[in-house]
C-alpha positions, 0 to 999 in steps of 0.5 A, a space after each residue: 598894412 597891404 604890405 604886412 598882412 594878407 587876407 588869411 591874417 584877416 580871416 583865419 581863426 576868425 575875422 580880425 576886424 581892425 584889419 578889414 579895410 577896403 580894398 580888402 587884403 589881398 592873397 600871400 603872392 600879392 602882398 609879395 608883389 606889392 613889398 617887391 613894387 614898393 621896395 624895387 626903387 622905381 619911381 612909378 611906386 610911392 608912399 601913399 597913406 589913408 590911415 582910417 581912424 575909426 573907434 573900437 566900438 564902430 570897428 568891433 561890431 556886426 556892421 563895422 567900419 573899414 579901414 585900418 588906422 596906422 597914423 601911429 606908426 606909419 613910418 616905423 611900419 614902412 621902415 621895417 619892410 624896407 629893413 627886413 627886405 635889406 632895402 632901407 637905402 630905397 626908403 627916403 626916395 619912396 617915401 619922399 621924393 617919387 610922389 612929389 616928383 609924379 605930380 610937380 610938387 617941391 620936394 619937402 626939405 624937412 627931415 626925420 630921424 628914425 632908430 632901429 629901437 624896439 618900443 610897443 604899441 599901445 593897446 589903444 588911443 584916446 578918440 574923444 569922449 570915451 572913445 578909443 582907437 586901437 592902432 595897428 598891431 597893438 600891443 605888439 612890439 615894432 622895431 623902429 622908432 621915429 625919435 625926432 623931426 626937423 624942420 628947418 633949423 629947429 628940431 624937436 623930439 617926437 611926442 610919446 603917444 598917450 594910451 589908455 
């Protein structure tokens, strides 16, 4: 989300408090500066992930949480940076070798299968006993869709997100 949104997205017009996170957003020409690391293919720069699910009521009050919950579409949302910046060859290495090449690790042999295939995002997501997620930009349209995993020699379709 630091490469989608700066803190005027977050504060203009009233604090928006599913993107309050901390670190907090950034100004413009540093959210700039991160899509251009991000994007550079340098292997100093890598996917890295803290998707903060926090229910709507603990979000949406005087006191509320941060972090901002992307687990839903976290590699739809990086594809259409990288797409929309004409840097989608750059995208499997930041995604998936870089990290693992900084500390040691194998690389992961399993797959993905992404299409550029507009779908919504749900206005929000089952959290427990009447409790609700609202993912990253909900109810707004995004123009990528993980279709399938593999693993191995067995591939199976990703499962459709329940909303509520």
């Amino acid at each position: 989300h630091h490469l989608l949104y700066n803190r005027n997205d977050m504060l203009v017009g009233g604090i928006k408090p599913h993107l309050y996170c901390l670190p907090i957003l950034k100004s413009e020409s540093h959210r700039q500066a991160l899509v251009k690391a991000a994007i550079s293919g340098s292997p100093k720069f890598f996917l890295g992930t803290d998707s903060a699910p926090h229910s709507r009521d603990a979000k949406e009050s005087c006191c509320g949480c941060a972090g901002v919950f992307t687990a839903h579409a976290l590699l739809e949302l990086y594809t259409e940076t990288f797409d929309k910046h004409g840097q989608l060859s750059k995208l499997e290495d930041f995604c998936s070798s870089f990290g693992a090449d900084h500390y040691g690790l194998p690389r992961n042999t399993a797959t993905l299968t992404l299409e550029k295939t507009s779908w919504k995002v749900p206005m929000s997501y089952d959290f427990g006993d009447d409790l609700y997620l609202r993912g990253l930009r909900a109810g707004e349209e995004i123009k990528w869709k993980l279709v399938e995993e593999e693993t191995g020699n067995k591939k199976k379709p990703k499962l459709d997100q329940q909303s509520v």
